[in-house]
N, C-alpha and C positions, 0 to 999 in steps of 0.2 A: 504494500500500500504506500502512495507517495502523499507526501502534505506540501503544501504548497506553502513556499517560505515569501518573503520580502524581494524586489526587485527578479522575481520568476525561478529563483533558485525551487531547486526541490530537494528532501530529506527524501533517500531510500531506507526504506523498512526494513529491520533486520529482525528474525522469528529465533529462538531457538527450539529445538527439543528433544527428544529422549527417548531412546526404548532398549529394551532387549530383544538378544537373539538367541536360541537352542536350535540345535540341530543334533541329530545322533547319524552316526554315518556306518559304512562297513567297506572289507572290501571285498568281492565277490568272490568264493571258491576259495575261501582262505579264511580257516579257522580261529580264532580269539582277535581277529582283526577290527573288532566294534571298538567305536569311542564315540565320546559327546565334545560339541565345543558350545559354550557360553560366552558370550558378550554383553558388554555394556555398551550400548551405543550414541553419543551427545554428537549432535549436529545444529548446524546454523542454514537458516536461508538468507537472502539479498535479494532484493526485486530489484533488478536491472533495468526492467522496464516495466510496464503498466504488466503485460500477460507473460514476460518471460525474469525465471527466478533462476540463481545461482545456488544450489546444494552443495555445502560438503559437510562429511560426519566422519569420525571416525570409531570403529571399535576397539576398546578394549579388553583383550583375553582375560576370562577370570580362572577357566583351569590351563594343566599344562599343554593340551593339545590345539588351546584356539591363538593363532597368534595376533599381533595387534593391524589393525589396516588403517587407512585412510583413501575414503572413497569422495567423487567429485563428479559432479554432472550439472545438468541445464534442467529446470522444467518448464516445459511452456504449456499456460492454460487455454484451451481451446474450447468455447460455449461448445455447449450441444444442445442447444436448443437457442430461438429465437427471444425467450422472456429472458434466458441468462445471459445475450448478449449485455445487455443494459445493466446488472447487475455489480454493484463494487465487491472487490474482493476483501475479503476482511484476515 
């Protein structure tokens, strides 16, 4: 979301948030090969522009098998419908 400052400038929005992640994996044909990875995961967005946002997050491993990452992409919002073109994003 942008606000609109003094002499045209604009303030880009910045979101943060949060989640976890589990997964339990194996490897196929091969015995005692199962394990779990857990994460924490704190990311930020940037709205660059009105419909298009800047994501990055990274995870944190909590056991020994998940290692740490940092991940990075674009989202851009795209109505799907004709009432949500009109619609502010919040």
């Amino acid at each position: 979301m942008r606000k609109q400052l003094c002499f045209g400038l604009t303030a880009l929005a910045l979101a943060t948030h949060a989640g976890t992640s589990f997964s339990y994996e194996f490897v196929d044909n091969a015995v005692g090969s199962d394990f779990t990875r857990v994460y924490v995961v704190p990311g930020i967005r940037y709205a660059l522009a009105d419909r298009v946002d800047l994501l990055v997050e990274g995870g944190v491993g909590i056991n020994r098998n998940s290692p740490h990452y940092v991940a990075a992409g674009f989202a851009w919002h795209v109505p799907v419908s004709a009432s949500a073109r009109g619609r502010d994003r919040h």
